[in-house]
N, C-alpha and C positions, 0 to 999 in steps of 0.2 A: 528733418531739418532741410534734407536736398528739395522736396516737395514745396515747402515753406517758402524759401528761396524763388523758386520757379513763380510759385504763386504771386509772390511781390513784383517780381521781373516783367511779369505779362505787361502792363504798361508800356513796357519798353515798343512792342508790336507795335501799338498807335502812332506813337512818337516815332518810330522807323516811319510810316507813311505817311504822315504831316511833312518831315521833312525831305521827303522823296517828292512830295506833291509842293514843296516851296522851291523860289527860282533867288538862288545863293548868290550876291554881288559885290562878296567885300572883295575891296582893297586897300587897306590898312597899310600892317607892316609886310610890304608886297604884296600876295594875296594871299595873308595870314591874318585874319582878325586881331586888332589892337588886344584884345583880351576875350577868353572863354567864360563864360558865366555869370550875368549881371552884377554879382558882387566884385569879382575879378576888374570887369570894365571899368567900376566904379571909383575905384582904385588905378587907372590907367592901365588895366593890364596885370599889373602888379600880384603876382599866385603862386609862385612857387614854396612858401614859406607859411603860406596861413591853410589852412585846414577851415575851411567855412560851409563847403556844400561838395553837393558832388559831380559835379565837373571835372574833378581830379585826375580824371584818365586823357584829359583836354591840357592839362596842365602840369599835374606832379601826379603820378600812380600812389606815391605813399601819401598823401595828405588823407588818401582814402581811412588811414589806420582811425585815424581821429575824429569822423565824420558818421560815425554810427548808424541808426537806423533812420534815413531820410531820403528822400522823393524831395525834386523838383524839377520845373518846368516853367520855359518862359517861351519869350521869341526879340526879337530886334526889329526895328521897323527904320531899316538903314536907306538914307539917303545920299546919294554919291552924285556927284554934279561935275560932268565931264566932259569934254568938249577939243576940237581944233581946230587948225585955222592955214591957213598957207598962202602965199604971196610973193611976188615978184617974178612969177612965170612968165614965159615968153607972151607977149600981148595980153597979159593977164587972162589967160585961156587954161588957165591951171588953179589960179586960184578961189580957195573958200573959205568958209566961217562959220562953224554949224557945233552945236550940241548936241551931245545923244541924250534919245530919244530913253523915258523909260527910269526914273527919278526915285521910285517909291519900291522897295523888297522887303517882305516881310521873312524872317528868318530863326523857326524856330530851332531849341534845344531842349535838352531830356538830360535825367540823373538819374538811378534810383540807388539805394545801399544799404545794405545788411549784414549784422555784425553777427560770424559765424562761431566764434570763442572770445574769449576773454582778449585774447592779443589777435585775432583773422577777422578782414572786413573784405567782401565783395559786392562785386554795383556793377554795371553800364553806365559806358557815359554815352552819348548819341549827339554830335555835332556838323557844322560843315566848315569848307571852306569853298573860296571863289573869288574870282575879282577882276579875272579877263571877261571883261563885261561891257560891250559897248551896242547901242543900235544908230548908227544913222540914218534918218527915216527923209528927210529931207535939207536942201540948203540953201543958203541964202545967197548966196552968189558964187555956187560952184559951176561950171563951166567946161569942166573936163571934156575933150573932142571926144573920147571913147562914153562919156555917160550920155551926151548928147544925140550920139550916134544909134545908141542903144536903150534911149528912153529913162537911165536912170541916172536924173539929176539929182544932183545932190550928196551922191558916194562919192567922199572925200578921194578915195582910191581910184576912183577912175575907172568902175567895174558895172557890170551891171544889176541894174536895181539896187537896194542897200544893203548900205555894208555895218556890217558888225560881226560879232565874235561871241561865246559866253561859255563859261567854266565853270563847271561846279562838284564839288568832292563831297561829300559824304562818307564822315566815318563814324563806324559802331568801336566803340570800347571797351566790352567787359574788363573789370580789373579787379586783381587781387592785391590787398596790402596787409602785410604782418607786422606789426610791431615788435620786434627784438627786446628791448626794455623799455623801461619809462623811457629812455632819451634818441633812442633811435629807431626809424621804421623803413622797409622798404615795400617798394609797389611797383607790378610790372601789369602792361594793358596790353596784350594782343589789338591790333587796328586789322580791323575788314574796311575796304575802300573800294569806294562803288563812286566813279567819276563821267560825267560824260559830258559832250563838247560839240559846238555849229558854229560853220564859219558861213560867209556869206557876202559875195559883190566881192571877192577876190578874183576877179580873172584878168587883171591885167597882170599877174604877177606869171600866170600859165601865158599872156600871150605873146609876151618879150621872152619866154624861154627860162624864166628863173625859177622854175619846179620841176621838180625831177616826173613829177605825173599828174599835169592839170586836170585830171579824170579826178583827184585824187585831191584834187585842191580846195574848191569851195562848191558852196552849193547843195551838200551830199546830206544835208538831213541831221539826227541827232547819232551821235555816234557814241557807246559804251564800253564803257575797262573796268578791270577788275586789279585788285592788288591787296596784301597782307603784309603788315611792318609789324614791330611792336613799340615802345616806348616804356622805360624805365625811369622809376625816379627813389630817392633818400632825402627823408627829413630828418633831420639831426635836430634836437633841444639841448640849448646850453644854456642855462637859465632863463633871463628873460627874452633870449634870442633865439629864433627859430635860422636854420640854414636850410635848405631845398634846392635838389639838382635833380634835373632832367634832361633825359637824351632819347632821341628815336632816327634811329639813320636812315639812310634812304631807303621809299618802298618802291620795288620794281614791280610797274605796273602794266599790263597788257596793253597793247598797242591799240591807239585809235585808228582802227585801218581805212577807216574814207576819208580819215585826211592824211594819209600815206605821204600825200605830194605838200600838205605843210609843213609839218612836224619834222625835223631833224630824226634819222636814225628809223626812217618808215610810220611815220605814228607816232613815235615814244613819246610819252611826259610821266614822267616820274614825280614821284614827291620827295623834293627835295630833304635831307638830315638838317632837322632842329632841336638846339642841346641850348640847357640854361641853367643858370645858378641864381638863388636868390634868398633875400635874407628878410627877416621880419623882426623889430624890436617893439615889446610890450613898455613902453616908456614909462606908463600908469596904471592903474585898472580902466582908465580910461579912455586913452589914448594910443594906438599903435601906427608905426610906420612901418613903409615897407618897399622894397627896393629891391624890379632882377632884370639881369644882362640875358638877354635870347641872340642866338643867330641862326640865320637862315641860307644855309647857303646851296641859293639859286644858281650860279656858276657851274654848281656838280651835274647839273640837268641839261644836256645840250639845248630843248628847244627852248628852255628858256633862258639859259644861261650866255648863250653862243651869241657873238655882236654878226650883222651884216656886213660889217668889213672882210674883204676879201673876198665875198658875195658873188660869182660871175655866171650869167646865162650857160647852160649847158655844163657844167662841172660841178664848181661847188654850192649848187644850189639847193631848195629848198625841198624838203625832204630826204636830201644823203642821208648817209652815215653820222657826218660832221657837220650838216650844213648849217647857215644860218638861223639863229632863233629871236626870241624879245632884243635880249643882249642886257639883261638883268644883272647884276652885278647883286654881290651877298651883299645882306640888309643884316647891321649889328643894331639892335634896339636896348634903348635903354627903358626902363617903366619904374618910375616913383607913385608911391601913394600913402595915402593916409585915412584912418577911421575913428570916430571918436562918438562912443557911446555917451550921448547928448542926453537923456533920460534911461528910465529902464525898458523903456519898449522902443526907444529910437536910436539907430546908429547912425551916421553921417560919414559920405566917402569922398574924397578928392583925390585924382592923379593927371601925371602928364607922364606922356608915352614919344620921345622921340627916337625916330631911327631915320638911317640914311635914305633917300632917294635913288633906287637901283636902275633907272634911266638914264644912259649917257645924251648926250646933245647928237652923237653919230647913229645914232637909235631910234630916234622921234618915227622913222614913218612908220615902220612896221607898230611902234607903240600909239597910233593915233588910235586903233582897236583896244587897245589896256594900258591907258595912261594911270595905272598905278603910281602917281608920284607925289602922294602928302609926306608927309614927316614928323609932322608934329600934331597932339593931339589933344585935346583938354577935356578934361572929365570931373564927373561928380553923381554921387546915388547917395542910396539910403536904403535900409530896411527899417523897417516898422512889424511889431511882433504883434498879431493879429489875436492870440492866444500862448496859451503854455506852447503850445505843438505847429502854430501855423505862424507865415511872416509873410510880409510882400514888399519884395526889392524892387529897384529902379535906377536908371542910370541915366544920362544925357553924352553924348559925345560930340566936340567940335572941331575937325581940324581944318585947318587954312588952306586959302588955294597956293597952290605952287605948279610952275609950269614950267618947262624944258623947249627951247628953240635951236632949234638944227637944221643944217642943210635936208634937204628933200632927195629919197634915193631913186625919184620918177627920171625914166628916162629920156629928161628932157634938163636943160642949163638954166639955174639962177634961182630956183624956186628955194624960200625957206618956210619953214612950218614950225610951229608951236602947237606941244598939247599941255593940259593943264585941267587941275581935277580939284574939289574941294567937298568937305565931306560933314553930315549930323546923321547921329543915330540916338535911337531912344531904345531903349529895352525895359521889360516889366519880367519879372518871375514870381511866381510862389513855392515857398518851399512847408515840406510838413516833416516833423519826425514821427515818428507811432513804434 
């Protein structure tokens, strides 16, 4: 059987280097994907409570119990549309208005699962996350004396050449889930987290003195971490109601060491603890809803948690212990959704995924590189059963622009700045059982 197993698992191999070789750029709910698994999406996110594919290690460990023997695999082909702006600087010598550069990420995942006894199921899940993601390649009337000075127009920052930032997480999931009886299951996933991260056109931040080691600041190429959490979750059935709770707390990850002088705490970026409850009602044979609460809480993370207020050159700056970071406030999400088996080979999905905006307005500069700030999100998929054993999903996502304006923390009087992001994604998957 161990053999069996392995054998089905090899998949997983490819799927590890597809998405090692894809460039991750969500930012949803913070830089957590609106939902894991094209069916999940489709539904706003909405997974804690239905048992559909296996994703489950992305989402709920137990739904795994109920998901038997099935493989799939999709991708997302997400588009984030984000940008900033700044004005009323001294002789308008500060101000710009410029988009980043870099529109289109395609973003695969992976599942596979196999049903070891009568109540024992194990699988891999293989997913990402990301969403500190910006390029500014050029501007439209940026003016900066330090970009001018040093040939690189158009970094909103004032640094040289361009500026941006980019994150991306990769985690592996093997998961085990047992069923206890017909009405309750539980599932636990060991996470391996392979993260890595460039910063770039940050040196004005090293040249006013507000990094503990401008060596250490930007510039420094791709940099890698490593980290291991786990995630835990229980589906409960109480007749036609499904209940699912999930938790995974924080995972302490190794330090990005050449950005030492960004990153709060030498390096560190942690992945933040996200726990959720959610519930599913079979209304009909044909119709189900579904509805779950997540929170993410960013705050627990100094560098991205921590506001630049109290920010000063030489002390509490950037790369301390404690120093400044995004200044990300916890994102509580809510996710509604709906499916309704429209024939017998066709399902139909709808949801809306709202959560808070973890950007304050005393935030904006350092977030003109990760203007994570949508909230709201609108969705719809479908699967279609291609055979007894094959199907192919799809989804659509739209969320609206929303922007944040605040004072500017450049060391010069008057300037204000606005960033602002808006976001469509599409995904496709196939899933087979055998």
């Amino acid at each position: 059987m161990h053999s069996i197993l392995i054998g089905r698992l090899r998949p997983a191999g490819l799927a590890l280097a597809l998405l090692l070789a894809a460039t991750s750029a969500y930012a949803t709910n913070g830089y957590f994907s609106h939902g894991y698994g094209t069916k999940a999406k489709g539904r706003g996110g909405a997974s804690l409570a239905i048992a559909d594919d296996t994703m489950a290690g992305a989402n709920n460990p137990a739904l795994l119990a109920d998901v038997g023997n099935r493989f799939d695999a999709g991708f997302d082909a997400f588009v984030p549309r984000r940008g900033a702006e700044r004005t009323g600087g001294p002789l308008g010598q500060f101000d710009f208005s410029e988009k980043s550069d870099r529109n289109l990420f395609i973003i695969p995942d992976f599942g596979v699962s196999r049903k070891l006894s009568q109540r024992i199921t194990a699988g891999v899940t293989i997913y990402g996350n990301g969403g500190l993601n910006t390029d500014y390649q050029r501007g439209n009337t940026a003016t900066c004396p330090t970009s001018l000075l040093s040939g690189g127009r158009g970094n909103p920052l004032c640094g040289s050449g361009p500026a941006g930032v980019n994150l991306e997480q990769l985690v592996v999931a093997p998961t085990l889930a047992v069923r206890i009886n017909d009405n309750h299951a539980l599932g636990v996933s060991p996470l391996f987290v392979y993260q890595r991260f460039y910063a770039q056109g940050l040196q004005l931040f090293g040249s006013f003195g507000y990094s503990s080691d401008s060596s250490k600041l930007t510039n420094n190429g791709t940099s890698g971490s490593q980290g291991r959490g786990y995630r835990v979750g229980y589906l409960g059935t109480f007749g036609p109601v499904n209940v699912g709770l999930s938790y995974s707390p924080r995972i302490d990850m190794s330090k990005f060491k050449e950005y030492s002088g960004l990153f709060a705490g030498g390096g560190d970026f942690d992945i933040p603890t996200n726990k959720g409850v959610g519930v599913s009602w079979k209304v009909t044979n044909s119709l189900r809803l579904a509805a779950d609460v997540n929170k993410i809480l960013f705050s627990e993370v100094a560098s991205v948690g921590n506001s630049r207020d109290g920010a000063t050159p030489g002390c509490n700056c950037l790369g301390t212990e404690n120093g400044p970071g995004f200044g990300w406030s916890d994102v509580l999400v809510r996710k509604f959704g709906l499916e309704y088996a429209a024939t017998q080979n066709l399902t139909l999905r709808a949801g809306y995924n709202k959560g808070n905006n973890p950007v304050g307005s005393e935030d904006v500069t350092f977030n003109i590189l990760a203007p994570g700030v949508v909230t709201k999100h609108y969705t719809a998929g479908f699967t279609y059963k291609l055979s007894p054993s094959a199907e192919l999903s799809a989804h659509y996502m739209r969320a609206p622009e929303v922007s944040v304006t605040g004072p500017s923390a450049l060391p010069v009087p008057g300037p204000v700045e606005k960033i602002y992001m808006n976001q469509e994604s599409l995904s496709m998957s196939l899933g087979f059982t055998y």
